[in-house]
C-alpha positions in Angstrom: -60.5 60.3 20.5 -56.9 61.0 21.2 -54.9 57.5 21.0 -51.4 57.4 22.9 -49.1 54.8 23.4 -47.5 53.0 26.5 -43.8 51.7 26.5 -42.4 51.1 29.8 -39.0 49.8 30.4 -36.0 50.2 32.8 -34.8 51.9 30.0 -31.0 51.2 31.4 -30.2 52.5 29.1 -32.8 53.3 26.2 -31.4 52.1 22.5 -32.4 52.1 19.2 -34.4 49.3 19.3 -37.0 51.3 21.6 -37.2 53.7 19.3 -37.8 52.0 16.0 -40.4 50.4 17.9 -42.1 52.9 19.2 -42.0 54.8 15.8 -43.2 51.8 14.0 -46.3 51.6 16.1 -47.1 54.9 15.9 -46.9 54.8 12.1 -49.1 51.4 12.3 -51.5 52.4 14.9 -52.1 56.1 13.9 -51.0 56.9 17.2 -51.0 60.6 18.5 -48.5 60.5 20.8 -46.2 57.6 22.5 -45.0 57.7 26.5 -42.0 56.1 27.5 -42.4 55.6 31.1 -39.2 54.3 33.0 -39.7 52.0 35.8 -38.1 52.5 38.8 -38.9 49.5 40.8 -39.9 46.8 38.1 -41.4 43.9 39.7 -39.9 41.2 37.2 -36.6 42.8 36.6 -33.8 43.4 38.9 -33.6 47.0 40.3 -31.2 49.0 37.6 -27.9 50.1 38.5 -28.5 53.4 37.0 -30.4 55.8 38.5 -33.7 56.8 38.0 -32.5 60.0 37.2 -29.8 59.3 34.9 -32.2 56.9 33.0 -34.5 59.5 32.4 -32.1 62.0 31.6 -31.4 59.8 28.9 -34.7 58.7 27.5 -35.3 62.9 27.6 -31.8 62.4 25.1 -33.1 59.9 23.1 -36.5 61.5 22.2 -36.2 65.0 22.1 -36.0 65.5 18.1 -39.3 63.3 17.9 -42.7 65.7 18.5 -44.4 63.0 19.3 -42.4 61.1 21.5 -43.1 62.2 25.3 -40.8 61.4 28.8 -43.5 60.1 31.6 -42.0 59.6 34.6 -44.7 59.2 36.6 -43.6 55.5 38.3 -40.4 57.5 39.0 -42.2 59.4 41.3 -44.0 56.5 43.3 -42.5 54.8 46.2 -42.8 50.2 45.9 -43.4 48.4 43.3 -43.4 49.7 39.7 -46.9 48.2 38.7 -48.3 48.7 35.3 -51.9 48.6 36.7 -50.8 51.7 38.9 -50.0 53.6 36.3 -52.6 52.7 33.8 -55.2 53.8 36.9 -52.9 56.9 37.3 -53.3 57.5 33.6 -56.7 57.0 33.2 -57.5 59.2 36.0 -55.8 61.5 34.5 -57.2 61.9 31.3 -60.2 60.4 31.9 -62.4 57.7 29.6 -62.4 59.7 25.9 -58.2 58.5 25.6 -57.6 55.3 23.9 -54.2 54.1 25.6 -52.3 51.3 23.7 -49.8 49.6 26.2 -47.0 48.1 24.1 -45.8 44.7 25.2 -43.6 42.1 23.3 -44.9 39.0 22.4 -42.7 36.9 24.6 -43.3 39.0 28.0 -46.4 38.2 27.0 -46.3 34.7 27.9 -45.7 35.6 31.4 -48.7 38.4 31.4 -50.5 36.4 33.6 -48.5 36.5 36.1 -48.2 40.2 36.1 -50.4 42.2 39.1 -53.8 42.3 38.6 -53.1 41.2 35.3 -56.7 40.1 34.4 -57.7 44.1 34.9 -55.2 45.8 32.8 -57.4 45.3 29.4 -59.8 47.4 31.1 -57.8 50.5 31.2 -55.6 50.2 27.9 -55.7 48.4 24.6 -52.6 46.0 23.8 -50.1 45.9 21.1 -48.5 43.0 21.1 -45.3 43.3 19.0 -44.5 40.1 17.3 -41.1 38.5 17.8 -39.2 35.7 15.8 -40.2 32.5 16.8 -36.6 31.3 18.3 -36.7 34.1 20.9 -40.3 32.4 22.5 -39.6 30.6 25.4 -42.5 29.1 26.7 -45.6 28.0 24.7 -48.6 30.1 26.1 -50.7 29.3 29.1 -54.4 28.0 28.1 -55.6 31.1 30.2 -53.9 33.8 27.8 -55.2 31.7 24.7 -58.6 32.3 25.8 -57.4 35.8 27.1 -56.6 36.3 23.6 -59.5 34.7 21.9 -61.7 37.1 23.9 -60.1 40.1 23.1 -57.9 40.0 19.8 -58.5 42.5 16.8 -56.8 42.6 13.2 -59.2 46.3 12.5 -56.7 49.0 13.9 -60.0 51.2 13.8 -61.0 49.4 17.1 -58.2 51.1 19.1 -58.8 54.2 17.9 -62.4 54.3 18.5 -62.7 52.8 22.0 -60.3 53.9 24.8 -59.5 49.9 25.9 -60.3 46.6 25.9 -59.1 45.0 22.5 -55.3 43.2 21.6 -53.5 43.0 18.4 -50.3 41.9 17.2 -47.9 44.1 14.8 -44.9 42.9 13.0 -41.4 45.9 13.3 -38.4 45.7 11.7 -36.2 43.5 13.9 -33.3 45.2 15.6 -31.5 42.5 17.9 -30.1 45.2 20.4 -30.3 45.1 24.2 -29.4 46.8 26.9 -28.1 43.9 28.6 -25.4 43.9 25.9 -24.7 47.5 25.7 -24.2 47.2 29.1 -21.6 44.1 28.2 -19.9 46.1 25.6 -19.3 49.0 28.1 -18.1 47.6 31.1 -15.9 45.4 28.5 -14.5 48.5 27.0 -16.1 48.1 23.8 -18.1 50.6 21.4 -21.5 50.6 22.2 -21.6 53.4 18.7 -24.8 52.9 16.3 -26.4 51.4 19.2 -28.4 54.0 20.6 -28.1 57.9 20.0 -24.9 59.8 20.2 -26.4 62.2 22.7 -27.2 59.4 24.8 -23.4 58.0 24.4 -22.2 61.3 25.3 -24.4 61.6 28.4 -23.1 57.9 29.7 -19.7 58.9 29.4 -19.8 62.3 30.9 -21.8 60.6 33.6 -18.8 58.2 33.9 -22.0 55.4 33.9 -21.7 52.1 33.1 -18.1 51.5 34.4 -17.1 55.1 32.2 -16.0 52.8 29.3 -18.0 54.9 26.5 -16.9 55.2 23.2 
């Protein structure tokens, strides 16, 4: 069955880090195609700065060389809340049970998964990929109620997210980039380069946008 993945993100703006992850897992999970979906409401972030628009505009940027890299902006078009269990209903109605959908998530958001919205139904639409992070960026040892979350539904075989459209976690190392939009941001409104940080198409677009404080380079 066709096997897509799920990254969803403010996106504000999108760097390189996204996209070496997303590219990783796809190589690791033989995935057909990835989403990036961009949040416009995210219910555990502050609301971005940026436009919805403009953050699009530059995930379009950022992926448009890649075949298999695709824009979603489906919570872009929703009014409230930017709920992943929305969009994972949205998706499945969409293209219905014979999709596997792997919803990426790092390892430390995933300590607070159980605190997301409806959290305990999301493994019923989607697969997880959990993508492992170095141990000094964990900031809370994990509740007993993801432990046993975990226990029920973790899977070293990557054949079992191909072959069934959810239900099953697993973890995958990527190459660690310590990037962040929260410091791109920084360097920007500081007047500092933000270059080898993200795409030049995507610099180009902040500066011509005059976003972030217009402090480009």
């Amino acid at each position: 069955m066709p096997n897509i993945g799920l990254l969803g993100g403010t996106f504000d703006p999108i760097h390189f880090g996204h996209l070496r992850m997303a590219q990783e897992l796809a190589e690791a999970l033989n995935l057909d195609e990835v989403r990036f979906i961009p949040a416009a409401n995210p219910p555990h972030k502050a609301t971005p700065s940026i436009s919805s628009a403009h953050r699009a505009a530059m995930v379009q940027l950022a992926i448009t060389d890649n075949p298999i890299f695709k824009l979603d902006n489906r919570e872009l078009l929703r009014t409230g809340a930017s709920y992943t269990i929305d969009t994972l209903i949205n998706l499945r109605n969409e293209l219905g049970e014979n999709t596997s959908l792997v919803l990426f998530m790092g390892s430390d958001a995933f300590t607070n998964f159980h605190t997301w919205h409806e959290w305990e139904k999301i493994i019923q639409l989607c697969h997880i990929a959990l993508v492992q992070r170095s141990v000094g960026t964990m900031k809370a040892p994990l509740a007993k109620v993801l432990e046993t979350f975990l226990h029920n539904h973790y899977t070293e075989n990557i054949d079992d997210l191909r072959e069934t459209n959810a239900g099953y976690v697993t973890m995958q190392s990527i190459t660690p980039l310590d990037i962040s939009s929260t410091a791109i941001r920084t360097n920007l409104q500081n007047k500092n380069s933000a270059r080898y940080l993200m795409p030049d198409g995507v610099l180009d677009y902040i500066k011509s946008n005059m976003l972030y404080n217009n402090s480009a380079k």
